[in-house]
C-alpha positions as CSV (number, residue, x, y, z in Angstrom):
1,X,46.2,219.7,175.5
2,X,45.7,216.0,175.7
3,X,47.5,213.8,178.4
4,X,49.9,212.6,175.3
5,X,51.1,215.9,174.9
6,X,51.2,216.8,178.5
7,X,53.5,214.1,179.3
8,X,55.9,214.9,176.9
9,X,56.2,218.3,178.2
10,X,56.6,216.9,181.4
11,X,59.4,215.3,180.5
12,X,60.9,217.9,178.5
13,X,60.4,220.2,181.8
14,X,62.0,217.5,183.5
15,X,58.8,217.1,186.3
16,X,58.3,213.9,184.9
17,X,60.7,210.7,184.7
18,X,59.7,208.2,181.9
19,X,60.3,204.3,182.2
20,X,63.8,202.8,180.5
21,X,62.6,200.4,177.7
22,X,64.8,198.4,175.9
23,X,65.2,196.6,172.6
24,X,67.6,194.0,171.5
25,X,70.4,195.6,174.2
26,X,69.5,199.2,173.4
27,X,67.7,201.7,174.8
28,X,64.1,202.9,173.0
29,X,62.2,206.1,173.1
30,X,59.5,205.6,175.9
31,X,57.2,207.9,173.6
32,X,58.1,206.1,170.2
33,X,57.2,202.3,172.6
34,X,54.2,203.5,173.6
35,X,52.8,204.6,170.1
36,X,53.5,201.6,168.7
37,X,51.8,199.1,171.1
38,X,48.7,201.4,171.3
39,X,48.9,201.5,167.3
40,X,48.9,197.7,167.7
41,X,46.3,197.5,170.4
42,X,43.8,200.4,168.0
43,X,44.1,198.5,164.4
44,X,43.3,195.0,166.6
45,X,40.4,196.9,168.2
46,X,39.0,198.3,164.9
47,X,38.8,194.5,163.6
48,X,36.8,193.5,166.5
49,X,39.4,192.4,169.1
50,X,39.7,193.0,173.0
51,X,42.6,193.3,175.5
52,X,42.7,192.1,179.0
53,X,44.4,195.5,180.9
54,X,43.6,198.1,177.9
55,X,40.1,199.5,177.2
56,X,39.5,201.7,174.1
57,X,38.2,204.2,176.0
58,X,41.7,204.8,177.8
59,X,43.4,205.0,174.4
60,X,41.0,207.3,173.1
61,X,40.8,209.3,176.0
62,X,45.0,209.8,176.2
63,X,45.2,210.9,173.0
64,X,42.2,213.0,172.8
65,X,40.6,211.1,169.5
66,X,37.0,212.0,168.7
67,X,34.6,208.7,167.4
68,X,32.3,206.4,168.2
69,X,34.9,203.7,167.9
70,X,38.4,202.1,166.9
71,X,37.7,202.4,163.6
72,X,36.7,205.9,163.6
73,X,39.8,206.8,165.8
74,X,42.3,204.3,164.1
75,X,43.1,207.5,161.0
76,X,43.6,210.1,163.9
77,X,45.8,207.9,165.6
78,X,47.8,207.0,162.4
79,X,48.3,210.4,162.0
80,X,49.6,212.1,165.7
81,X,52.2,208.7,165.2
82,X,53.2,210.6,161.7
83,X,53.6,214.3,163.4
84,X,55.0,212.1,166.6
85,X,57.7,210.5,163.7
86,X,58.4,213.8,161.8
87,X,59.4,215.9,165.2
């Protein structure tokens, strides 16, 4: 089980409390936020960019992907945010 999926059952076990995050006045799903900035940070990474605070390896570690880099982890990603979207 990767750390992803260990902190949603965290919080569905209610032993862990997620952060509020909020858009335009209304409340967001702390999983849904998170998926899309990484998804940002990954496709910038796979194109050659950096980030001051994020590392690749964190990302890829998180959500368990296998690959030598962003590029190789950037369809794996893409698709735990589909089965994240369908649930």
């Amino acid at each position: 089980m990767t750390q992803f999926e260990q902190a949603q059952e965290q919080v569905k076990q209610e032993t862990l409390k997620t952060p509020t995050v909020s858009a335009n006045g209304a409340n967001v799903n702390y999983f849904g936020y998170q998926l899309s900035v990484h998804h940002f940070n990954l496709k910038l990474m796979a194109k050659g960019m950096t980030f001051r605070g994020i590392k690749f390896t964190d990302i890829k570690k998180y959500y368990g992907l296998k690959g030598k880099g962003a590029k190789d982890c950037l369809t794996q990603f893409e698709q735990i945010l589909a089965d994240y979207k369908a649930k």
